[in-house]
Each structure stands twice: as C-alpha cells, then as structure tokens.
N, C-alpha and C positions, 0 to 999 in steps of 0.2 A: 666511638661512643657517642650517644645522642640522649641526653636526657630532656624531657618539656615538663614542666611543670604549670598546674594552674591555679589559684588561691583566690580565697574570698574571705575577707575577714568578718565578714556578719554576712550568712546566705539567708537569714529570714529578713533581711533588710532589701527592701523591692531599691531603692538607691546605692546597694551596695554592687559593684559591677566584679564581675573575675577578671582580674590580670594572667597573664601569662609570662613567660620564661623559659628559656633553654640553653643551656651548651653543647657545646660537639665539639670532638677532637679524633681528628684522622691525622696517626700516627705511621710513615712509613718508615720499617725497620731498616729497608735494606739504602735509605738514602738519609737514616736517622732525622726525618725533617718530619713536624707534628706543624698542623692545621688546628687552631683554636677559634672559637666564636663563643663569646659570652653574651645573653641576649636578653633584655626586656622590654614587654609592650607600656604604653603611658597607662592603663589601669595598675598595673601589676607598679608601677612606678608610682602611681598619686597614692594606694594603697598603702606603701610605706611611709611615704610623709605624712598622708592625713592618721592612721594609726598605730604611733610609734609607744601604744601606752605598754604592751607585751613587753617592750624591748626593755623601756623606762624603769618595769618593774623587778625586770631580771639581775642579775647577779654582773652582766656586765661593765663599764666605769660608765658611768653616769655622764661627764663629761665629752667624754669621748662618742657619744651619741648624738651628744648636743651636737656635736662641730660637725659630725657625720650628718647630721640631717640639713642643717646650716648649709655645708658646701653642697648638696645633693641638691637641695631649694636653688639655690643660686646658678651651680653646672650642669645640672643632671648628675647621670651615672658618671663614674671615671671612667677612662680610656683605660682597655679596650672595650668595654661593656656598651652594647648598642641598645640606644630606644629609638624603639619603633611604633609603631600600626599595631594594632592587632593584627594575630592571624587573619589570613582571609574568611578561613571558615573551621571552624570545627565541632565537630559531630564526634558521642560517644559510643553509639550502638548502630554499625559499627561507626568504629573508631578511624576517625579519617580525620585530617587536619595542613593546611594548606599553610605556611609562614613562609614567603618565598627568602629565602633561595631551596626550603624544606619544605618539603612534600612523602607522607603518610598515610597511606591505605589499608586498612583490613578487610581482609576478603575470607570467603570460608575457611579454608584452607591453608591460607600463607598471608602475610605483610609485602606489602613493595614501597619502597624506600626510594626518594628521589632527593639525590641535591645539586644545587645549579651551581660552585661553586667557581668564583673569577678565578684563584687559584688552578684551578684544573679548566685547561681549554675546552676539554667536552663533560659531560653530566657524568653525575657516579650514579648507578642505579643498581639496587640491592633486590632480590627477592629472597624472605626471610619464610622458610616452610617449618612447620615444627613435627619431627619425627615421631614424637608420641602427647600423651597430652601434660596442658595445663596444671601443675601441680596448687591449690589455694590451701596457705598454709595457717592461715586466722585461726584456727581449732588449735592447730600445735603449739603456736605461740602463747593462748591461753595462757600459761604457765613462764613466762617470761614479763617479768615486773615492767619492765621500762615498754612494754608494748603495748599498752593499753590505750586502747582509740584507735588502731592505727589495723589495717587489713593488710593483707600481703600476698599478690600469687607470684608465680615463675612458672617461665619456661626454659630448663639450662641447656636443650641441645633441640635447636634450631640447626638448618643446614643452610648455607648463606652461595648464593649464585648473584652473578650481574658484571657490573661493568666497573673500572675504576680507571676513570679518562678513557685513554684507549687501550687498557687492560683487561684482561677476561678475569675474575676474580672467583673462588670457590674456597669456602670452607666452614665454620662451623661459627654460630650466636648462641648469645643470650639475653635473655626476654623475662622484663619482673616489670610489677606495678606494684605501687603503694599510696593508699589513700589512706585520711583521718585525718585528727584533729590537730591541736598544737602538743597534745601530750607527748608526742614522741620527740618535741626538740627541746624539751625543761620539763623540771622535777614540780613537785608537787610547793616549791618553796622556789618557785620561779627562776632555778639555777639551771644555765644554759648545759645540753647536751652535747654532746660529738659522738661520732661513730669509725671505726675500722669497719671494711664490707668487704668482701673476698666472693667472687663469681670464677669456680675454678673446672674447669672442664679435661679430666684427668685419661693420657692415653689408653687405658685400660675401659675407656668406651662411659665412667660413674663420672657422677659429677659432685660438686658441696659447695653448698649456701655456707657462709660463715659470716656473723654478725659479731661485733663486741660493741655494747653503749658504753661511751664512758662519761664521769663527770669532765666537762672542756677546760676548766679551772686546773683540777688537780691531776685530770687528766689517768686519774682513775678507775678503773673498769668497773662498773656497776651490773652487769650482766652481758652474758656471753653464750654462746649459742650454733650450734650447726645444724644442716640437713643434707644427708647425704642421699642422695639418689644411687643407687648403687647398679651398676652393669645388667642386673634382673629387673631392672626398675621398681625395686623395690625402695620405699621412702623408709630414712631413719633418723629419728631425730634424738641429736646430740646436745644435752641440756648443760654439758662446762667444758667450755673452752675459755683457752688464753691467748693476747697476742703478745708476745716479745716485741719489743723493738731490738734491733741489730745493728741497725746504721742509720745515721739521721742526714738530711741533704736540706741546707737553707737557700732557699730562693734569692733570686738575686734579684728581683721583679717585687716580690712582695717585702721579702728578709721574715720570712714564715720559715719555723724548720719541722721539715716530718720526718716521720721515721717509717723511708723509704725500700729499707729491707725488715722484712719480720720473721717471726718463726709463729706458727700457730701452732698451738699443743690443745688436742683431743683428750683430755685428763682421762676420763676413763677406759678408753681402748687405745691407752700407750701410743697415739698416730703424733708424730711431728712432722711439721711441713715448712720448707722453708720457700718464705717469697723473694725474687729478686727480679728487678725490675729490667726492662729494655734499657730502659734510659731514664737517668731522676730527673730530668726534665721534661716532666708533664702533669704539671700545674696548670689549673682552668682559672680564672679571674669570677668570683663569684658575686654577686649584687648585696650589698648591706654591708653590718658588722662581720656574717662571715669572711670577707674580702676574698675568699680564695678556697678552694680543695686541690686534693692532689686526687687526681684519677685516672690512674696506667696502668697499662698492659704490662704483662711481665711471666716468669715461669715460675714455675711450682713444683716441688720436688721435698721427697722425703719416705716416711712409712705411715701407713695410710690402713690398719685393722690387719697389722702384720704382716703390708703387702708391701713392697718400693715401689713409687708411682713417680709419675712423671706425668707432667703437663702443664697448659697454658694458662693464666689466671688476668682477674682485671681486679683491680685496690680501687678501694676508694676510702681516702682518710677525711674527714669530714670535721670540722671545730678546732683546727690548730692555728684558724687564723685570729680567732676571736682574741680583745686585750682587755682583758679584768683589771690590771693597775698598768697602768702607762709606766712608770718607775720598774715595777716585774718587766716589763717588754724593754725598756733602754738597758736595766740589768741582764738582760738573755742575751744583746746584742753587743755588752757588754765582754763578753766571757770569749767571746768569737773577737773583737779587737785583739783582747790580749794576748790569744793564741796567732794572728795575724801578725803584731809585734813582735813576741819571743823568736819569730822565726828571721827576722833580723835583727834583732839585741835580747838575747838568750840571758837565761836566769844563770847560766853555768857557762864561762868563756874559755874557747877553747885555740889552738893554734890555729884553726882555718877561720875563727871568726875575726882573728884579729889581722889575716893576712887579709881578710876583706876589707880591713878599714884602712888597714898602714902599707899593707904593699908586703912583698918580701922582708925580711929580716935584712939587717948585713952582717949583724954577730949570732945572736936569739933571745926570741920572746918569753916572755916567763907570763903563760894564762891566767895561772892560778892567781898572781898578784891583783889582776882586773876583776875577777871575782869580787874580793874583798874591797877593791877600790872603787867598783865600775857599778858590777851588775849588784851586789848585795842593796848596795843602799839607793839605786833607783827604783827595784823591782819591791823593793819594801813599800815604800810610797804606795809606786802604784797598785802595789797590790791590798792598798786599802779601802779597796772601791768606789775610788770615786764615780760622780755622774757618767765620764765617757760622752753626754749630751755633744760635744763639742766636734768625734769624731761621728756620733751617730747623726749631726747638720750634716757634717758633710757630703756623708753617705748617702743623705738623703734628698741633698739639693740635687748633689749630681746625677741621681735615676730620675729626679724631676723635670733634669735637662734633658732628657732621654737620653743616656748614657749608662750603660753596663759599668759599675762603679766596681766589680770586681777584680779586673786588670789594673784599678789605682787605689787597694785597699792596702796595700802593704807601704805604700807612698803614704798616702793622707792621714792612717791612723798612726804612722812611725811620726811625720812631721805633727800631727798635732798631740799626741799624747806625751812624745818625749820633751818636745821644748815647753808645752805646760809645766810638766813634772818639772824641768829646769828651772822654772820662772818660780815655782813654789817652793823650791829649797833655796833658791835666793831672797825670796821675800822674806820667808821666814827668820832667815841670819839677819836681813837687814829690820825686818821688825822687832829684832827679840821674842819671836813668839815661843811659846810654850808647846802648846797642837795642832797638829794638822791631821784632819779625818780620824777623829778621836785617839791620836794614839802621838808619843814624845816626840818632835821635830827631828827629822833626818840631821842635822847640825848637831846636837845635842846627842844624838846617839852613836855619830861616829867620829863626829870632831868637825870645825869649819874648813878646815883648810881641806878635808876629804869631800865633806857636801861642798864648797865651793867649785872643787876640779870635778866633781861628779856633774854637776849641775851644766857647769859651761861645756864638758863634753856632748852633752847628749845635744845642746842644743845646735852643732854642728853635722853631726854623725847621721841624722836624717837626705842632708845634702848629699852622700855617696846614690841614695836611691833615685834620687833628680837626675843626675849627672847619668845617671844607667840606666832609665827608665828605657825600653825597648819600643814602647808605642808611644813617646812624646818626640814632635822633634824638633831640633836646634832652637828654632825661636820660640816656641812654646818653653822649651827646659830655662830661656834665659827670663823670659816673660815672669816664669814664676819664680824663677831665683833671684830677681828684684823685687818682687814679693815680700818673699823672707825676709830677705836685707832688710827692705822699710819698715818690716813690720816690727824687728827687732828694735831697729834704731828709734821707733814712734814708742814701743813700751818700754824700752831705758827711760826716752823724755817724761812719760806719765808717769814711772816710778821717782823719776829723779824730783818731779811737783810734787808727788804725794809726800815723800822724805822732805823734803822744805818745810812743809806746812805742820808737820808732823813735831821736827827740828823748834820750828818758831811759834810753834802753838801756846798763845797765853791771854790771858784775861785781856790786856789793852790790845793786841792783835786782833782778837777776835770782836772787839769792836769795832777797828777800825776797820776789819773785811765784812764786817756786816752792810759798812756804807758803799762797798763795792761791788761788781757783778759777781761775785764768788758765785753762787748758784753757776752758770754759765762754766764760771774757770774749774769748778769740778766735776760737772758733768763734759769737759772739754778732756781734761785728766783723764778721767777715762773712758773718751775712745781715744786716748793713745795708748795706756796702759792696756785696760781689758780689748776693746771692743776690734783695736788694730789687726789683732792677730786673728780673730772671728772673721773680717774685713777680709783678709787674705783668705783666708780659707773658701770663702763665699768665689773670690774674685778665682783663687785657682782653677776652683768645677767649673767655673766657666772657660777656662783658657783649656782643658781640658774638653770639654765638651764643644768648642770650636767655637763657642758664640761671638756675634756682635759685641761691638761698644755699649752699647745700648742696654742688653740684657747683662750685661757687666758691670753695669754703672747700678741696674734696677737690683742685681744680685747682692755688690757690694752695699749698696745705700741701707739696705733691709738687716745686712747680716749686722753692720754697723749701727743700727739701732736696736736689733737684737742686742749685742753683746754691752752697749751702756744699759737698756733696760736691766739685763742679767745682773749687773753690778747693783743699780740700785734696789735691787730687789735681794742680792747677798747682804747688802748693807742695813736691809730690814730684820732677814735671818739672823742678822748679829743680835738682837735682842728675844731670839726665841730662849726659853726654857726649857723644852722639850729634849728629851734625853736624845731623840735620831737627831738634832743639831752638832754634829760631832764637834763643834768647838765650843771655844768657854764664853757663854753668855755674858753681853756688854764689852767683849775682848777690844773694840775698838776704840771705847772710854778708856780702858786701862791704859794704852796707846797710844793714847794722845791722837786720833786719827780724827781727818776734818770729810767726812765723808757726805755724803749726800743727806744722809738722814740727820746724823747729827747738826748738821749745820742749818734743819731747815728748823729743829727741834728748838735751837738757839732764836731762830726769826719765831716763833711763835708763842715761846716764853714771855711771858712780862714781868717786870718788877724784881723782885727778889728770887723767885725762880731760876728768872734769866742768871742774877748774880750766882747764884749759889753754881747753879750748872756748868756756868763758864769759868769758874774760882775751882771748881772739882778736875773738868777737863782741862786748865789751864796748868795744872800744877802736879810734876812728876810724884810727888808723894805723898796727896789725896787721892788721886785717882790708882793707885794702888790698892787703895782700902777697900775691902770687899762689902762695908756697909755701905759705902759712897758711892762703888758702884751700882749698888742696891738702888739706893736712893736715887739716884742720874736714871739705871733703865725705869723707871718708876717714872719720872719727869718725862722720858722718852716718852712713852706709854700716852701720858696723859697728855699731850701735847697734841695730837693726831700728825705728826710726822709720819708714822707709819703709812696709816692711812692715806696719806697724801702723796706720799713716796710710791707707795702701788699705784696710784691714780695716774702719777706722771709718767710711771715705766711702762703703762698699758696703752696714754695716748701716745707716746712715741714711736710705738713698735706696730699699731695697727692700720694706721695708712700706709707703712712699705710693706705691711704684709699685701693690702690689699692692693696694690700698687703691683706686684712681684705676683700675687696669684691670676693677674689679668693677661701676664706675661709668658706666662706654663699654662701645658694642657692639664688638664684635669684629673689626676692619676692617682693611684692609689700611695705613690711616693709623696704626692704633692698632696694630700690630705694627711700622711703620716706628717709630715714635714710641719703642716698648721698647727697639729693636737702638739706635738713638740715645741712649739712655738708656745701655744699658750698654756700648756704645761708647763712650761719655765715660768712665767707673768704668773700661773695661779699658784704655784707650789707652796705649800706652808707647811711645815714641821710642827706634828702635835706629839 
C-alpha cells in the first residue's frame, strides 16, 4: 500500500507552498513481517505549525493540541515519522513523482512503481496495467452528504507484474485518487471526521468500493455507501450500508483500539461480508492529531446479491486515533487494565486460583470463603473507577523506553493497582473517612478487621508475578523486588508523619510549626507517602527496559516530582464543590489534616482569620461542624492558597519533564506521556 498525499492550506496565497506526505506498508504473508514508512516533507511540516486554526476550532481537546504542536516545534515529527526534502519532482499530467527511496510514473497505458528500500537488498519494481477503464464517481456521490468538495475516481482491477527483491511477483491492484477541500475531514460545526474504506476485489472476477463516514467522537456512522463494479463491468451504486465491528485489536505502539474485524451489511440486497484481517498488526503511524490508521490486507467473504463470494480486500480505518477528552482516552485504557488484572485476582475465586497463590493444599481449600473475604471487597473499590493514571505512566514510560510494555502489563498494572487499592482501604480505616470515589468506605461496608486482611493481602500477592515473570531475570526480579520493599517501607514512613501531625494538630502546634520549615516537611511526607510508589514504578520500566543509571536516576527524579506534584494538586481538589469530585468537600479540614494547601492557607492568613482558621482546624469538635467547615473552605478560597498550591506543583514537575524528554526519542508514547503529565497539573473538577 502506497499512499502520497499533497496540501496547501491557502492555494491563492502566492506564499503559501504545498507539502507533501506518504505511507507505504509492504506486508509479507508468508514470513508475517510488514515494512512501514511514515513520511513528511518541511512544507507539509511548517504547514502544520504555522496553520493549526482548523484544528484549534474543531471538536478536538484543545489542550492536547497545544502540547502536540509544542513538542512538534521543539522535535519535529515523532519517531517513526520521517521529515524530509521535498520530492525531487512532481508533475500531475502525467503523473510522475520522484521521493527517493519512491519512485512513480504514469505512462499511457500502465504505472511503474519503483522503491529502493535498505530492507530489501535489491529494488521492488511494480508495473501496474489497468484491464479496463477508470471508473470517476463525483456524479454518484452527489447524493452522499458527507461528500461535498471532495471528487473521486478508481481503478479496482489493475494487473500487478515486477519484481520483489529477487522475486518475480504477479497479481492484481488497486488504483483510487481523491481530491478537495477540508470538507471531507469535519462537519459543518467543525467536528472531526473518520472513515471505515474497504477496496475488495472478489474471486468471481466484480469488485466494491465501500465507504462509511463516521462522527470520530462518537464514532457514529453519518453516511455509508457502496459501488460495486460487478463481473459485466457494470457500475452499481449502493446508497446504505453498514460496518459492524466484530473484533477490536489495541495497538501496543500507539494503545489505539480498532475494530480490526467487521461485517459489512448491503441493507437493501440482503449481501453480508465479513472482513478478517492477515494479521492485526498493521498499523501505519500518521503525522498530526490523527497519530495513526490502521490499513491492511485481509479477506472477504460472505453473500454478495445472492451470490457466496470470496475474496481479497485492503481496510482502512481512519479517526480512531484522534482524543477529544484525555480523561475519555485514560477511561478506555482504563477498562483494558482491569481486564489485564482479573486475569490474575479474578472477581470470583476459584481452587486453581488459590493453588497459584498458596501452592497445594495439605487438607482443602474452601474458594468460596475468599470471595467474600478477598475479591468482593477489593474489586468493589476498584471498580469504582478510579483514574488508573498511575498504571496508564507506566504503560507509557515504558513504550517511551522503547519497550513493547505488553509482556509487563499484567506485572505493572497487578503491582500498581492492587497495592494502591491496599494503601486506600488502610488510609481510610486510619483516617476515619467516610468516601472513597463517591461511594461508603470498604471498612465500613464489611467490617475493619475484613478491609484490613483485604488490604495487606493484596499488597503482597502481586510479588507471585515478579518471582514468575518469564522475560525478567534474576537481578532484574531482585532489582525490582527491592523496589517494592522501599517503596512500601518509605509510604508506612509518610503515612506514619501524616498521622502525627494529624494526632497533634492544635492551635499552639500550629504556631509553633509555622516558625518551622514545615512547607519542606510536607512536601518531604509526601514523596514518601505518595510520590515513592510513583518513584518505583518510574525506576521499574527502566530496570525493565535495560536502561542505564542515568536514565534511571532522570526516570525516577521526574516520576518523583510527578507524584508530590499529584498530591498537592489532590490537596487542592479537596476543596472543589463540583459534584465529579467524588469526595466530601473540605474533608481534609474535617480531619484535622496538615496538608500542603492548608498549611500554606494558614501562612497567608492574617489576624483574626488566621485565629479563627486555626481554632476551627485545631479542635476535634468544630471542625466537625458543617458551617465551620463552610466558613474554613471560604478562608481557603480567599487566601490564594489554591492558586499558589498549582503554581508550586507545575514549577516542580516541569524541569524533570524537560530534563526526562531530552532523554527519550520523540514518540508518539512520549508525547502521550507529556499530555498525561500535564493533564494531571491541569485537571480541575467543575
């Protein structure tokens, strides 16, 4: 598959220059090995940065644009996407075009196809002839809404001769152009498009175009569409169809999921056709917010105007990489963790799950008991959705390491989501809290002595998949099981500060730690508390990913400023009102809690303020009172604590970003990785 593409964002603008663009992917079945090249020239690159107003105005996250154009200014493209040169030359009538290692001629008669490729020791060279003519289907589309601006021809049966290396190659193409405006990629209300495309060339000698536009958001079908050339070469056009999806495949490169098998259904002449692919991996890397398409070869099979047919097709899924809310995109990626999880601590415990953890029996196990003890009241938790931000870093540090993170997802997501949950049904018992992720505290709904043995199990039970891991070995598995160890022993330490402070919190205290470095001792609390366990996580994907001291020290330092940042930016969240805040507003006043925000709200008080504030939080049965805590978030408020409290979590965290992105190539993991980054620093609950 070879696509080029060329664009001009203003062609009456004598300053305005056309970029170019293409991918290729040469897929061999019988050695299942695909050739990718993603490719842009610097107009078709300065084009983007200098006019990003299209993008700006569309339906996409806003922010997310920002930092896409940000890292682009600063890297270029991400890897693997190359900029280059212009083509050497290209000419449209005919159509010839020179982009080495690609080379394209049109001649009377037939295309000849050249690529010079270092993967292949000799040249592949194609002669592309087309058996009957050009089919231009601009008239029939007419009547197809989402087509407007846009022209269209094909040619579906080409006969394909040449060379592949030192192979003789023969068999059959396909050959479409399409030109026009922006209308064909957003709605009239500037909401990005996508498209399903089907190029199917059917043993019975017919062929069929199949189109669906959909909304890329909702994902949608807004209009659908076929043209079947049929064996008399007769043209027919098919004004409703539909694509099913059947099977979905998420990328382990981008974490994009398509839906890599389909059924298309011909509504009105009864035809179903099912697609199913060579292989789900063949994913192209695309330039921009699209980040990626999937477009492969595969077969086709089904009834077809009453007929069984059989034959070879090419997909192309188009808008599924595009992210409209960053929160929607860590919730998708979300859903795939916990199915990753259950498959080593299941919602339902069974005798072989428990012989995986304890060994044989010596008398017998009773499953059902761990249900009710084990899995009921962890999978409750978790299944209250939290962020998952935590296993979605890790995921994404380590594909930024260049690392395939999918051999260590049932590792990273079991070690960080279980000993979180654990760590959140002990605070809770040790806070007295009331909610967690809006709903009664695990403690409280099945008892402490149940949530406490719930809790300390799980946060062992991860270590079985360390000790097993098949691709870690020996000093890696011990590397990172000292990890653990500290990381647990450093957030006991932070919890055991926070309970002190908590304990001894009163009016004369909190004078007399105002004349102290406290600032310091609780942003110290928690990087052992929060930010330790982040720390390890960071330091694992590298021990994993083979790295240096070095990029161990730059991974840890980053994730450890991340994760204090995250705290004092939860500790802001404590005073939202917004209903998605799933805990109770000022809960940390209630608490007696000496956290970052509060304490800084304390330094910025004066006079009788100050008094009142510290008389309210000092004293177990004011700070109870739901007017008092009225009155305190009120003082929070007006203090600019808040304000200030963001300020210090975003200067913290953005020189090891920038420190840590000079470290990594430029990927599309490691641009996810940033917008997560400061996705967390901007998050605000309204």
């Amino acid at each position: 598959m070879f696509s080029f593409f060329s664009t001009n964002p203003d062609p009456s603008d004598p300053t305005s220059l056309t970029g170019y663009s293409c991918i290729f992917s040469l897929y061999n079945q019988t050695k299942n090995q695909t050739i990718r090249k993603s490719r842009v020239d610097h107009h078709f690159f300065q084009n983007f940065i200098r006019h990003p107003e299209e993008l700006l105005k569309s339906n996409l996250d806003k922010r997310l644009i920002e930092l896409l154009l940000e890292e682009y200014t600063i890297s270029g493209p991400p890897e693997p996407i190359e900029l280059s040169d212009a083509p050497t030359h290209c000419n449209t009538n005919p159509f010839s075009f020179k982009w080495d290692p690609f080379e394209i001629r049109q001649y009377p008669d037939c295309f000849s196809i050249l690529f010079d490729l270092k993967e292949y020791l000799s040249k592949i060279e194609f002669t592309l002839r087309p058996s009957d003519n050009v089919e231009i289907l601009s008239d029939t589309l007419d009547s197809v809404p989402t087509f407007r601006g846009m022209q269209y021809l094909f040619n579906p049966n080409l006969t394909i001769s040449g060379h592949l290396g030192h192979d003789k190659i023969k068999g059959e193409a396909w050959f479409d152009h399409q030109w026009g405006d922006l209308s064909w990629f957003s709605n009239d209300d500037h909401s990005v498009m996508g498209w399903d495309w089907f190029g199917i060339n059917f043993d019975n000698g017919s062929q069929l175009l199949v189109v669906a536009h959909r909304k890329a958001d909702s994902r949608e079908q807004v209009a659908g569409y076929a043209v079947l050339k049929a064996k008399n070469k007769k043209i027919q056009f098919i004004p409703d169809i539909k694509i099913i999806p059947l099977r979905f495949w998420r990328s382990t490169v981008t974490s994009i999921e398509y839906p890599v098998e389909l059924m298309i259904e011909l509504t009105e002449s009864s035809s179903l056709l099912r697609f199913i692919p060579y292989t789900d991996h063949q994913e192209i890397q695309f330039f921009g917010p699209l980040r990626a398409i999937w477009q492969g070869a595969g077969t086709i099979s089904g009834q077809l105007m009453d007929e069984t047919v059989f034959g070879h097709a090419r997909c192309e899924l188009n808008g599924y990489g595009f992210i409209f809310d960053f929160r929607q995109f860590i919730d998708s990626l979300g859903q795939k963790i916990d199915t990753v999880i259950e498959g080593f601590f299941p919602r339902k415990m069974t005798e072989e799950v428990i012989r995986n953890y304890a060994g044989s029996p010596h008398w017998k196990y009773e499953p059902h008991a761990y249900d009710t003890m084990l899995a009921e009241p962890v999978w409750n938790l978790i299944s209250r959705n939290g962020k998952r931000w935590r296993s979605v870093f890790a995921r994404l540090l380590l594909s930024s390491l260049g690392t395939n993170p999918e051999p260590f997802e049932e590792l990273l997501y079991s070690i960080t989501e279980l000993n979180h949950t654990g760590s959140l049904i002990i605070d809770d018992i040790e806070d007295n809290s009331l909610i967690r992720r809006g709903k009664e505290c695990i403690h409280l709904l099945y008892g402490s002595d149940l949530a406490i043995n719930a809790a300390n199990t799980i946060y062992f039970l991860p270590n079985l998949l360390l000790y097993r891991h098949p691709e870690l070995n020996s000093e890696q598995k011990l590397e990172i099981n000292e990890l653990i160890t500290k990381g647990f022993i450093q957030g006991h330490l932070g919890q055991g500060l926070d309970l002190y402070w908590s304990r001894h919190i009163c009016p004369e205290n909190l004078h007399l730690w105002l004349q102290d470095s406290t600032d310091e001792k609780i942003l110290q609390m928690y990087a052992l508390k929060t930010a330790a366990g982040i720390r390890g996580l960071a330091e694992t994907a590298s021990i994993i990913a083979k790295k240096d001291a070095e990029i161990r020290d730059v991974c840890g330092d980053y994730a450890m400023a991340l994760g204090v940042a995250f705290q004092i930016l939860d500790d802001v969240h404590n005073f939202s009102a917004s209903d998605n805040w799933k805990k109770i507003p000022g809960e940390d006043i209630a608490e007696g809690k000496l956290t970052f925000v509060i304490f800084q709200t304390i330094k910025m008080l004066n006079g009788n303020e100050r008094k009142f504030f510290t008389n309210i939080l000092g004293s177990p049965d004011l700070r109870k009172d739901k007017e008092m805590i009225s009155k305190c978030i009120a003082l929070v408020t007006k203090s600019g604590a808040l304000e200030y409290s963001r300020s210090v979590a975003r200067k913290m965290i953005e020189p090891k970003w920038d420190l840590l992105s000079t470290r990594l190539p430029f990927t599309d993991q490691r641009l996810l990785l940033k917008i997560l980054t400061f996705w967390l620093l901007e998050m605000e609950y309204k």
